[in-house]
C-alpha positions as a Markdown table, in Angstrom:
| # | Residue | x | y | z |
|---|---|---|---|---|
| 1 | Unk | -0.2 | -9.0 | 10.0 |
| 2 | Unk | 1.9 | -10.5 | 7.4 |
| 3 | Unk | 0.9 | -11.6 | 3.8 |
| 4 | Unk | 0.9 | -15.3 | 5.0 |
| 5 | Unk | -1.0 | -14.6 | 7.9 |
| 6 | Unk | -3.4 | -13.2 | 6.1 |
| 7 | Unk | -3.7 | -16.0 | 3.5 |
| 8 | Unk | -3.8 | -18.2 | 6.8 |
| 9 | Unk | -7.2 | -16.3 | 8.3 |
| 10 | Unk | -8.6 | -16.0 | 4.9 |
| 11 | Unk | -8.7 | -19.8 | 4.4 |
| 12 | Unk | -9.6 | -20.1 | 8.1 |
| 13 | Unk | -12.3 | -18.1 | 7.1 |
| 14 | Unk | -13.2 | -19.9 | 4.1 |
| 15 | Unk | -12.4 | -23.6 | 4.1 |
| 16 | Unk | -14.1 | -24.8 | 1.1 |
| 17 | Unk | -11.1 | -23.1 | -1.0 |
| 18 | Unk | -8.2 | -24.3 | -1.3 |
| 19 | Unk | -4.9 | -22.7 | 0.5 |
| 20 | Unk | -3.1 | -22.3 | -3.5 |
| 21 | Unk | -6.1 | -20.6 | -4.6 |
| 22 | Unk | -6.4 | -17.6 | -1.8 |
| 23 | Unk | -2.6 | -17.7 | -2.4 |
| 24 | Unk | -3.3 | -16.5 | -6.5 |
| 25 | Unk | -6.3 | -14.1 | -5.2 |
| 26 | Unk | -4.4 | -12.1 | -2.7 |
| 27 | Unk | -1.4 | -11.9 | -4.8 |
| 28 | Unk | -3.5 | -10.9 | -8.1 |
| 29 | Unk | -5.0 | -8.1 | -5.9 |
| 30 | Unk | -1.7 | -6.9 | -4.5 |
| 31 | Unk | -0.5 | -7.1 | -8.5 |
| 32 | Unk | -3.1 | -5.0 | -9.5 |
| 33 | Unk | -2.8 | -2.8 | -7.1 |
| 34 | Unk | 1.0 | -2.3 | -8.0 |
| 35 | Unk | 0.3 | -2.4 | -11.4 |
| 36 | Unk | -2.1 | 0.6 | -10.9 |
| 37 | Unk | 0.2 | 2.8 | -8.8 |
| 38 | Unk | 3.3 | 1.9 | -11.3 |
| 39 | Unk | 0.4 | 3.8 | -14.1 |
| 40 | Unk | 0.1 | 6.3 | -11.9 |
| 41 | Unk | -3.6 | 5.5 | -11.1 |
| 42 | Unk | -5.4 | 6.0 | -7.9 |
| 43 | Unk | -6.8 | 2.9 | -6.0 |
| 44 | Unk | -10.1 | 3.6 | -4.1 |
| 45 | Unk | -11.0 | 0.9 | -1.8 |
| 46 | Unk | -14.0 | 2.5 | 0.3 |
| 47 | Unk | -14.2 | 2.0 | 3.7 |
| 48 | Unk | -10.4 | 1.2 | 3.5 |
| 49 | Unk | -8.6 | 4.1 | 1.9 |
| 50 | Unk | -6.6 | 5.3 | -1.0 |
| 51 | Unk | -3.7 | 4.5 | -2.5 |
| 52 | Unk | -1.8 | 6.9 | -4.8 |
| 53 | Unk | 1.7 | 8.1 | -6.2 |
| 54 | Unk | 3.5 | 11.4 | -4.8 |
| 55 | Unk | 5.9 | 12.9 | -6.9 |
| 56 | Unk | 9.0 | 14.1 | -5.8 |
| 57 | Unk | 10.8 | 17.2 | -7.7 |
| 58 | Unk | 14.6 | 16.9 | -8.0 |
| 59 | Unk | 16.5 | 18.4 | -5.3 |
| 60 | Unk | 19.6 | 19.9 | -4.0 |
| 61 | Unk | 20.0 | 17.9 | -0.1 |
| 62 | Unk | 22.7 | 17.7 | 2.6 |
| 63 | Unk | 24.4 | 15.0 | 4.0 |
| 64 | Unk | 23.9 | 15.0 | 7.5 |
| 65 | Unk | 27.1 | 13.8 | 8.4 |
| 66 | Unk | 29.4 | 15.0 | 6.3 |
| 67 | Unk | 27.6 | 18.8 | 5.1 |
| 68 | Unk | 28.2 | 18.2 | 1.7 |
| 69 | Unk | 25.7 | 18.9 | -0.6 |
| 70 | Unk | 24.3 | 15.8 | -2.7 |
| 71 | Unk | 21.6 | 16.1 | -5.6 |
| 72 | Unk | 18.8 | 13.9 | -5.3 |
| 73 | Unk | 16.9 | 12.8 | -8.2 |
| 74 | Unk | 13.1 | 13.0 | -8.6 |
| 75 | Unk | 11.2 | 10.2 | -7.3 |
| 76 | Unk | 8.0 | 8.3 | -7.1 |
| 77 | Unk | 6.6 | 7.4 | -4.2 |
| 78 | Unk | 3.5 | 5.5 | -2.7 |
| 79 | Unk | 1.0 | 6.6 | -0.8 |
| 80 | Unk | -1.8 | 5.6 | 1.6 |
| 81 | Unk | -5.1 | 7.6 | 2.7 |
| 82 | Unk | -7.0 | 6.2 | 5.1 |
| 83 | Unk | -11.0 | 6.1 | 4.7 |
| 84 | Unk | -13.3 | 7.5 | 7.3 |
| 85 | Unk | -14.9 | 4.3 | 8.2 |
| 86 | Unk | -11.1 | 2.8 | 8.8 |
| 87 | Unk | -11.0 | 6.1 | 10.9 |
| 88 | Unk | -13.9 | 5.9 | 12.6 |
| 89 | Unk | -13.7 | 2.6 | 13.5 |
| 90 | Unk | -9.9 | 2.8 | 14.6 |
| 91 | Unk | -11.2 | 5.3 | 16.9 |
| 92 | Unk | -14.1 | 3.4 | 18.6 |
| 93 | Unk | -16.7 | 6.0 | 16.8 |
| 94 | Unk | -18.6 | 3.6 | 14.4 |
């Protein structure tokens, strides 16, 4: 599901709002959400999951096609834990 198809079932969903404001909703949720992880907070949605921030320690890697050694730099990166309900219910148990 894309964002617009989302914003598309929402005001299915919900047709005393208007389209522009589900549009500012779903966008103010997915900015604070990024807002969050770029502060290196945690974002609990229960029943859903978890999103978070891995870090990634500086590293000496290889080029797979050449050999040659490259460094690569410490990163950042997002990630998602899924909730046991999501589980559950993904796998026909709830």
């Amino acid at each position: 599901m894309t964002k617009s198809q989302l914003i598309q079932r929402l005001a299915d969903q919900n047709p005393h709002l208007y389209l522009r404001d589900i549009e500012r909703i779903v966008d103010a949720i997915f900015e604070r959400i990024t807002q969050a992880l770029v502060e290196d907070d945690r974002v609990e949605l229960r029943g859903f999951g978890a999103f978070s921030v891995k870090h990634r320690d500086a590293r000496t890697g290889r080029n797979p096609r050449t050999g040659e050694t490259v460094e690569v730099e410490a990163k950042r990166l997002p990630f998602f834990k899924t909730g046991k309900a999501l589980r559950e219910r993904l796998n026909g148990e709830a």
